[in-house]
N, C-alpha and C positions, 0 to 999 in steps of 0.2 A: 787471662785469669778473671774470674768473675768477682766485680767489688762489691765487697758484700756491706761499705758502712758507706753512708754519704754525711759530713762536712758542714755545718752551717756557721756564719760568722754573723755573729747580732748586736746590733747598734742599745743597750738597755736604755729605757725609759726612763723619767724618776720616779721613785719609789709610790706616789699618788697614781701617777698614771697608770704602771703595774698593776697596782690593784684596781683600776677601774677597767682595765682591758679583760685582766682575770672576771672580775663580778658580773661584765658582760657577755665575755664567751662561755661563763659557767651557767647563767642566765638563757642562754640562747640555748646549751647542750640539754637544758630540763628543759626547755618547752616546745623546741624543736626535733632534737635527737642531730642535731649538728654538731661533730663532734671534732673537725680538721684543728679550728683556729684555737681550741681550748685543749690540744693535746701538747702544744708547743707554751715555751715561756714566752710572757709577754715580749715582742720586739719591733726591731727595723729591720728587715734583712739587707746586709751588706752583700753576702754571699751566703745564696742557700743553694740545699742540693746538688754539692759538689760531689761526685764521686771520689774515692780513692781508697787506693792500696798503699798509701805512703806511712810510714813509722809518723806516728803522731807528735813524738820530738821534734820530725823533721817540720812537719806542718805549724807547728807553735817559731820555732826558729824561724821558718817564711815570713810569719807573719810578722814577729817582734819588731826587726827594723821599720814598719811601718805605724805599729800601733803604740811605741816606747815612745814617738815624738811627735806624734797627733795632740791637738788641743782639743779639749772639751766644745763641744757643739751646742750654740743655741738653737733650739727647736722651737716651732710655731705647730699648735696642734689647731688646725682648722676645723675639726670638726668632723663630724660624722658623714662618709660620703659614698658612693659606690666606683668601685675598683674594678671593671670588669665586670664579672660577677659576684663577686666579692663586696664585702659591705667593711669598710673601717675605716680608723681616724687617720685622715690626712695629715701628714706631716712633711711633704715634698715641698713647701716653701714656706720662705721667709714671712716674717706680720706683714711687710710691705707690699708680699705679693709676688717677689723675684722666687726664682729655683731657690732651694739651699743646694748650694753649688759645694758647700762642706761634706755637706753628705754623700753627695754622689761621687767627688773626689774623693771622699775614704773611701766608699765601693770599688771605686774604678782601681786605686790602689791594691785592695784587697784581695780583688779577683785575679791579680795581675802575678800577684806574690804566690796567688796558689796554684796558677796556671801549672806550672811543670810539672805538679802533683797531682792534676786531673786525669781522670780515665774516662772513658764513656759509659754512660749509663742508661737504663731503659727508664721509661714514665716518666715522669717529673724530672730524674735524673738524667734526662736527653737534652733539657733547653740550655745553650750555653745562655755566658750574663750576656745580657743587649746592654751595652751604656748609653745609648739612645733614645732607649724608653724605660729608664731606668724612673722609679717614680717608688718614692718614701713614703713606707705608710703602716702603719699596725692594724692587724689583720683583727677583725670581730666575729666575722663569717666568710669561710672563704671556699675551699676544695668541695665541701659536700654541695652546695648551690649548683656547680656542673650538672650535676643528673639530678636536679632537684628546679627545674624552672618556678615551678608553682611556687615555689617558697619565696622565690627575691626579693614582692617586694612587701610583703609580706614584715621577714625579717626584718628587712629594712624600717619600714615601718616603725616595729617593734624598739628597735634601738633608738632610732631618733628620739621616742616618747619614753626612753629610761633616763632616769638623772643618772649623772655619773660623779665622779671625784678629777677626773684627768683637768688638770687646770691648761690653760691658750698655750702658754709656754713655761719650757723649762729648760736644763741644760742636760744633757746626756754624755758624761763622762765615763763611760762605760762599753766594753767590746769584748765581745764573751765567744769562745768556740766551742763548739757543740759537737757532740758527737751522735749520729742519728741508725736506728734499726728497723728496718721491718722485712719481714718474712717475704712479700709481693710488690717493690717497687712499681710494677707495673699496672697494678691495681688501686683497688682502696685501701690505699696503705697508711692512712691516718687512724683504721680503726686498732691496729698494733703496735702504733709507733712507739719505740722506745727514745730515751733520749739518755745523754751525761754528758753532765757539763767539765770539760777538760781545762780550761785557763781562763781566767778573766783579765784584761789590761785596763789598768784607771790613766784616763786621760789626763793630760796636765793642762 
C-alpha cells in the first residue's frame, strides 16, 4: 500500500525562540528563495519523516505513555552553526558542553513507540532514525542548500550577521505531532508541503 502521509514528532522551542527561527527562515526565503526550513514550524525533531498508514488515534495512543510522563527539558541554544549542509541553531548540548542526553532519550523513546507504525518510504522518507548520530538542532536553512552549493556559505554568512530574539537557554515543555503531505516524496517536496498539527503534550 503506498503511504501517502509521513509523521513528524517536534521538540517546541519557547515562544522567543519560535519567533526568532520563524524571522530567520522568513528572512532567508526573500532573499534567497530557500524555502525547506521556513515551510515547517519552528522545532527539534524527535522523529521526522515517519511514514505510515496507521489510524492517527493509534499513533497519539503510542506516543502518550511516553510523552504523559516526560519532564520539561532544559535547552542550551549555542548558537548559529552548520549542520551538514544545513545552517541552524545548535541545541544538542548542555551550557557545560555535555550531549543533552534528555533530548536524545525522548528521541530514542519516540522513535521506538512508533516503530510498529512505520512503513517504508521513498526520499527523505527512506532514512531510518540513527540514534548515533542523533544531533539537536533548529533548522534556519536546510533541504534546498543540497542542489544549491553556491549558496552555503553565503547563507551562513548572512545569518550569523542577523540579530535575532532566540535567548542561550530555555526550557522546552512542549511535543507536538505533525501530520505531513506532499504530492513527490521523492523530490522537492518542501516546495508543497502541507502540514497539520494533530496533538500537542505539555511536559511536566
Amino acid at each position: 500500500m503506498t503511504t501517502k502521509y509521513t509523521y513528524g514528532v517536534y521538540l517546541r522551542p519557547d515562544p522567543l525562540t519560535c519567533k526568532a527561527v520563524s524571522d530567520l527562515t522568513r528572512l532567508v526565503r526573500r532573499q534567497f528563495g530557500i524555502v525547506s526550513a521556513a515551510a515547517f514550524p519552528p522545532h527539534a525533531t524527535l522523529a521526522g519523516a515517519v511514514p505510515s498508514n496507521a489510524l492517527e488515534d493509534d499513533l497519539i495512543a503510542a506516543l502518550d505513555p511516553v510523552l504523559s510522563t516526560t519532564s520539561a527539558i532544559e535547552v542550551h541554544n549555542a548558537g548559529i552553526c552548520r549542520h551538514n549542509v544545513a545552517i541552524t541553531f545548535d541545541v544538542d548540548h548542555t551550557i557545560s558542553g555535555q550531549k543533552n542526553q534528555a533530548i536524545k532519550d525522548l528521541a530514542v523513546a519516540v522513535n521506538a513507540a512508533l516503530a510498529p507504525y512505520t512503513e517504508s518510504g521513498e526520499g527523505l522518507r527512506a532514512k531510518p532514525f540513527d540514534a548515533e548520530n542523533f544531533r539537536a538542532h533548529l533548522s534556519l536553512a536546510s533541504h534546498d542548500l543540497e542542489a544549491a552549493p553556491h549558496l552555503r556559505e553565503e547563507v551562513e554568512s548572512f545569518l550569523r550577521a542577523m540579530p535575532h530574539s532566540a535567548p542561550s537557554d530555555f526550557v522546552a515543555n512542549t511535543v507536538t505531532l505533525f501530520r505531513f503531505y506532499s504530492q513527490d516524496w521523492a523530490g522537492e517536496w518542501w516546495h508543497d508541503l502541507q502540514w497539520t498539527h494533530l496533538r500537542s503534550w505539555i511536559l511536566k
